[in-house]
N, C-alpha and C positions, 0 to 999 in steps of 0.2 A: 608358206612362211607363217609361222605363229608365232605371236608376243606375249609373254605374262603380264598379265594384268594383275590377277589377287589369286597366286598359288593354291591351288595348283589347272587355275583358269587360264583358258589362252584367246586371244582374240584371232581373228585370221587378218592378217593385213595384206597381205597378195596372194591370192589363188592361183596366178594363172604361172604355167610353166617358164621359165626365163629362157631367151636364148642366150645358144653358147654363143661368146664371145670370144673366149681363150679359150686354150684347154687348161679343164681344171677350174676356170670361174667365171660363174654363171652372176647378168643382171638382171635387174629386173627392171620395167617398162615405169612402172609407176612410183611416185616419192610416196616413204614412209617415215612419218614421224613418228622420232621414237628416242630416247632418254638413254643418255650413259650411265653404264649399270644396269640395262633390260637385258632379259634373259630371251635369246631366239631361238627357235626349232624348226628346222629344216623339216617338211614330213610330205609322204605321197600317199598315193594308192593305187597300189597293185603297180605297174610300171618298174622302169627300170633307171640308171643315172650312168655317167661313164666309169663308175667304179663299180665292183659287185658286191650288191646290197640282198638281204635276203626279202624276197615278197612279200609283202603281207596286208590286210585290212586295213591297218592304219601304223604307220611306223612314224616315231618322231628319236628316233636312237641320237640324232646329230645335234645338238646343241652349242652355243655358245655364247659368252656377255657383248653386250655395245661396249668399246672403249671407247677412246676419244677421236678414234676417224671410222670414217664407214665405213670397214672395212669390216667382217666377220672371216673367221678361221675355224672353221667345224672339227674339231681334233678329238673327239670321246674317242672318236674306233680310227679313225681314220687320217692319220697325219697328211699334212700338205694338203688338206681340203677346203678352197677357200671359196667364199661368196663376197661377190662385191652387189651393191643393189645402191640406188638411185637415195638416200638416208640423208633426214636432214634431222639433224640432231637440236631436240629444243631443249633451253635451260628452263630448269622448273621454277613453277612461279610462287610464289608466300601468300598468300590469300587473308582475310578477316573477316570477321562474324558479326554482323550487328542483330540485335533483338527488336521488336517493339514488345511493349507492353499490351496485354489484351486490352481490348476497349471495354470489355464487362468484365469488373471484378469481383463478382459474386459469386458467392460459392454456390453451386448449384444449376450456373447460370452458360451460357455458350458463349466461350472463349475463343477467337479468334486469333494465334499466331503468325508474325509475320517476319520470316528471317531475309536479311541480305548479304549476300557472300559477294565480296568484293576484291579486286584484283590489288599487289603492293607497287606492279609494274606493268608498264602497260594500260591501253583504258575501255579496249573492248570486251565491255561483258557480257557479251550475247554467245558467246561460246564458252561460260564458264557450266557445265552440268556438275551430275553428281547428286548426292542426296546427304539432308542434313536429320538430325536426331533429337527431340528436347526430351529434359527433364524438367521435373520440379523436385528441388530440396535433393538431387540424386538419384528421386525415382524416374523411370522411362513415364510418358507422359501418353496416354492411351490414343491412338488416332496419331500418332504424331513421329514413328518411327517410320525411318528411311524411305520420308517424302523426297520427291523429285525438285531438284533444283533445275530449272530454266532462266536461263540466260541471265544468272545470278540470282533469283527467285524462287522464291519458296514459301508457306504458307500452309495451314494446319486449323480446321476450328473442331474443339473437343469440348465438352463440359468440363468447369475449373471444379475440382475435385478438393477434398482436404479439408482445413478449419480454417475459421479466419486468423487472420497473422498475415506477417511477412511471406513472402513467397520469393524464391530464387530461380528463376529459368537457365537453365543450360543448356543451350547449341551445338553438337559436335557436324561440322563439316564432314563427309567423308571422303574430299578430296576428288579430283578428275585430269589423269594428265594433258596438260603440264601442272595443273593446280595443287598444289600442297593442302593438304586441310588442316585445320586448323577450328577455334571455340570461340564463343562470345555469350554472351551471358546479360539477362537484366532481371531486375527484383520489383517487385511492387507490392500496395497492401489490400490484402484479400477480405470483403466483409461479409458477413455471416447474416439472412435474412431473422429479422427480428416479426414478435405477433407480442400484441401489446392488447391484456384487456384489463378491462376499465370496471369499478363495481364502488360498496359501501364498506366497511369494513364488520358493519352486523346487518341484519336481515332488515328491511325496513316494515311500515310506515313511519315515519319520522313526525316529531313534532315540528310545525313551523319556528323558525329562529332558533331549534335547536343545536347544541354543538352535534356535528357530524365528522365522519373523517371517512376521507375519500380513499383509495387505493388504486394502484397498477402495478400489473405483475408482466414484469417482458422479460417471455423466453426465445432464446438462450438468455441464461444470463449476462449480463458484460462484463466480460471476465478482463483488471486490469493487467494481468501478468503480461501480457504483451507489450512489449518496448516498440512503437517507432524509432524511425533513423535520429528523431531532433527530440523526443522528451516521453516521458510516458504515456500510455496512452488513454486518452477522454474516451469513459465510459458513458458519457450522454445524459441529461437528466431529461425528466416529466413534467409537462405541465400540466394542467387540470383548469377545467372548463366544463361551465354550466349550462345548455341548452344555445352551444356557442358564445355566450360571456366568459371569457376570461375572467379567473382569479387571482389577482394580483400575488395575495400572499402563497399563491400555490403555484406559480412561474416556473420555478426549476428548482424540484423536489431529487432529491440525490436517488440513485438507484442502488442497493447494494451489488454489489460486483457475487453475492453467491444464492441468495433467493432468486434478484433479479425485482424483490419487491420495492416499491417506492408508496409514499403516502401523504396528505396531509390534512391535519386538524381546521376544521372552519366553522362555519353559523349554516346551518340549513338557509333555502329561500321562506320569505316571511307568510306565504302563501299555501292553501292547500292541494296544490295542485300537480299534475305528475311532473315530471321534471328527468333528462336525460343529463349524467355526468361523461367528461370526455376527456381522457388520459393520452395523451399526445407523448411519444418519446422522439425523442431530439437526435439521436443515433451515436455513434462515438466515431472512434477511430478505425475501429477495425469492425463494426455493426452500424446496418441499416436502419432507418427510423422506417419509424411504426405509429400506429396509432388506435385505441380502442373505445367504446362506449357501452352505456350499459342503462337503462331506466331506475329510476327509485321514482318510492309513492311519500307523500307527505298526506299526514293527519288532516281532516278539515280542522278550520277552528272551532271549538266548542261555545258553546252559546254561555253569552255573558251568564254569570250568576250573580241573582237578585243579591240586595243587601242586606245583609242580616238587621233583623231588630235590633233595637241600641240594650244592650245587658244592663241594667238598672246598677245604680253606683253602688257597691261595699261597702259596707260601716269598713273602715280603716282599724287593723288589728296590730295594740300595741305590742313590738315582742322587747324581752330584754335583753337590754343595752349590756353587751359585755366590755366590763374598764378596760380601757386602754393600760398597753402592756408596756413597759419600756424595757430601753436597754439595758442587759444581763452578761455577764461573765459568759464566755464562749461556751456551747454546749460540747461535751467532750474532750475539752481541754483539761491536761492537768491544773490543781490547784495549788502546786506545789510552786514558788516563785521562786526561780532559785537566783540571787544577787551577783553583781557581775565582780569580777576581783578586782574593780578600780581603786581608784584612791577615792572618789565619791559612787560607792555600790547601787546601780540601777537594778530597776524588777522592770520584766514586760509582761501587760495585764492584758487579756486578749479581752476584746470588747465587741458586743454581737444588737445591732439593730433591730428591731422587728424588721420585718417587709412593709413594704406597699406605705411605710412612713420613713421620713426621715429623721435623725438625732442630733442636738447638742446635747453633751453628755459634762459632767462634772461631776468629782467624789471626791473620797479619802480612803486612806488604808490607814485603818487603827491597830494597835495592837492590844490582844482580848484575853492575854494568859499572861501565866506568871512566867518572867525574870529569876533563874535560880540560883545564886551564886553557888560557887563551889561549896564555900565552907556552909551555910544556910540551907540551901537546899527549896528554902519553905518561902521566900521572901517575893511579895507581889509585885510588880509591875504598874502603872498607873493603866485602868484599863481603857481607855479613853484618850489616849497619847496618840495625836495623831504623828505616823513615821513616812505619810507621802500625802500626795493630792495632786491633783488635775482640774480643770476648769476650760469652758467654753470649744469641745475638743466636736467636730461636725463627723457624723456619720452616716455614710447614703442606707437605705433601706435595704435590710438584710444581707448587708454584709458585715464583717466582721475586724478589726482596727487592733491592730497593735499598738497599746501605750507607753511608750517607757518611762517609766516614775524613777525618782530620787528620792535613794530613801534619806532619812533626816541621819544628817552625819553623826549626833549626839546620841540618837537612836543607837546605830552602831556599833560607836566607841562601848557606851553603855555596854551591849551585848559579850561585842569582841574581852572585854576587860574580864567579864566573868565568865567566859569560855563557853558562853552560848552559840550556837548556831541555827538552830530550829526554833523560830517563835511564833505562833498562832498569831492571826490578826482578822480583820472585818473590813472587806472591801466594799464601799456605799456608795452606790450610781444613782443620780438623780439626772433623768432624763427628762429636758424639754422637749414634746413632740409639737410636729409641725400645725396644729391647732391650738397651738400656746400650753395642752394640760401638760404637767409635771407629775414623773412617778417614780418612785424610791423604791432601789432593790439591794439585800445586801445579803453577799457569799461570802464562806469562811473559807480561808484563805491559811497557806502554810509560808513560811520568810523564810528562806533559805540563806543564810549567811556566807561568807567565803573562811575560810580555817586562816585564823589569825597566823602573822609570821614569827616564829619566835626570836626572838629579841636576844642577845649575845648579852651575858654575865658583865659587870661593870667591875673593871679590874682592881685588883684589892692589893694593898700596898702594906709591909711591913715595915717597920724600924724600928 
């Protein structure tokens, strides 16, 4: 009697010949367990049965499934051919998959797998076999296929392979009747061996107390792209160390996530003597720490030098004094001051400091040309009229101040009456600088008038 196990495989579950009991159905001596829905095959050698079969090596022509009593009916060739046999039919069981995590998660390093395959009913699992399967990330896992399950157990150690990161392990079951198979799964985080060396970042002897700056380069790099399950992931910093002293300001020096270089600025030791630097990395999330060193030399100190002879005193050499400059009409500004259209016409006079002194500033704006009436043409002006002024106005050094003047409304009128708008005048700054001198500057200046409104005819009456 043969069972299918995994098609088109059969297991032998009774060898020996049954006797007859009936005619027509044969039992058999010993209980087989065996699952509704198994496929059985009736098969001999050489021999004969009480119907006529033809001889052969190996015949399995009879076939039929387990229903739900034990009772089989072998009907391919042969109708009314029945077997009864001694059948205890077991319900299949649901089973689950637990992982552990290796105990080394280094890449590189030998990883121990430990599966358990556990029953959903029932609590004896000393007759659970079969064999289980991992991955990583989907790949089959080298050393680690269709290991032997014993009595729920199982267990695999292979080198952890890959980069550092997350890692996902998968478990597939392959099941053992009555056992269903069934998956289970665990993740952890894989870290990557790190080499961390240590040095100067130029060639030494070094002066004592001079600035220096230290470096460490750790390869791989620590690369942050990698997400843990709770936050990004720490890529680890450096510290630095002198001859095992600690550098305060060198504690935890950032590492770039693509060099891998880290560094930092300090004072040499004050002494001339060799001296070992020591680059410590801290490790991250997903990398190992590391740590490197490396010597540097420092300069002796040089021998005092004697002091110079005293240099006999200089006649003191008079140079000359250039005057003091004062405040001036802005350099590049237009001179042209064009008057605002109000009812009392303002000018803005830009006003420009020296540097490196400060200004109070006061003046005038006179007018310096002729007044032409229409009909005249030829008639002067008083040239000394003063038509604005300023006083006590403060100006920080080199910069430059906008005035607004008023001009003198008589001024004006004057102009506006005889169709003026363009009158020359003399802007005069007298600047006190901040050591009391005083100094007079005067630019020629343009008045720009606003275009008078003309005025509506005065209505004219007959009678």
């Amino acid at each position: 009697m043969l069972r299918e196990t995994v098609a088109p495989s059969y297991q032998v579950i009774a060898a020996s010949s049954p006797a007859v009991a009936v005619a027509g159905i044969n039992t058999f001596t010993t209980d087989l367990d065996v699952l509704q829905g198994d496929t059985l095959a009736l098969e001999w050698d050489g021999g004969s049965v009480s119907i006529a079969v033809q001889a052969g090596a190996t015949n399995s022509d009879l076939e039929a499934t387990i229903g739900s009593a034990p009772t089989v009916t072998f009907n391919d060739h042969y109708a009314d051919f029945a077997l009864m046999y001694n059948a205890q039919l077991v319900a299949p069981v649901a089973t689950t998959v637990d992982v552990d995590a290796p105990s080394s998660t280094t890449i590189g390093g030998q990883s121990t797998y430990a599966v358990h395959v556990d029953r959903q009913t029932g609590s004896d699992r000393s007759v659970i076999g079969g064999t289980v399967s991992l991955t990583d990330g989907g790949t089959p896992i080298t050393g680690c296929q269709s290991v032997p399950v014993t009595a729920g157990e199982a267990s695999c150690t292979t080198t952890l392979a890959g980069v550092a990161g997350n890692h996902f392990i998968g478990a597939t079951y392959s099941g053992d009747s009555p056992f269903e198979t069934s998956t289970g799964s665990v993740h952890f985080s894989a870290k990557a061996v790190t080499a961390t060396a240590a040095g100067t970042s130029v060639e030494g002897p070094f002066d004592p107390s001079a600035a220096i700056v230290y470096t460490a380069k750790v390869t791989p790099a620590p690369n942050a792209g990698f997400v843990s399950a709770l936050a990004h992931a720490n890529t680890g910093t450096v510290a630095f160390s002198v001859d095992g002293t600690a550098i305060a300001a060198c504690a935890t020096r950032a590492v770039d996530t693509t060099s891998g270089l880290a560094s930092c600025a300090t004072t040499a030791p004050a002494d001339g003597l060799d001296h070992v630097v020591k680059a410590s990395y801290s490790g991250g999330t997903f990398y190992v720490a590391s740590a490197g060193e490396s010597p540097f030399k420092l300069n002796l100190p040089a021998d005092p030098t004697p002091p110079a002879p005293p240099t006999p005193p200089t006649p003191p050499v008079t140079s000359p004094v250039a005057p003091p400059t004062g405040a001036v009409f802005a350099p590049g500004q237009p001179t042209t001051l064009p008057a605002s259209a109000a009812s009392t016409p303002t000018v803005t006079v830009p006003v420009r400091c020296p540097a490196g002194d400060a200004c109070e500033v006061e003046g005038t704006v006179t007018v310096s040309t002729s007044i032409k009436p229409r009909a005249a043409r030829a008639v002067q002006a008083a040239p000394t009229a003063t038509v604005a002024r300023f006083s006590r106005v403060h100006i920080a050094g080199g910069k430059v101040k906008k005035l607004k003047l008023r001009l003198d409304p008589a001024f004006v009128r004057k102009a506006s009456k005889q169709g003026l708008r363009r009158v020359k005048g003399t802007l005069t700054i007298v600047t006190t600088l901040g050591g009391g001198q005083k100094v007079t500057t005067h630019q020629q200046v343009t008045i720009v008038l606003p275009k008078a409104k003309k005025q509506q005819a005065a209505p004219h009456f007959t009678g």
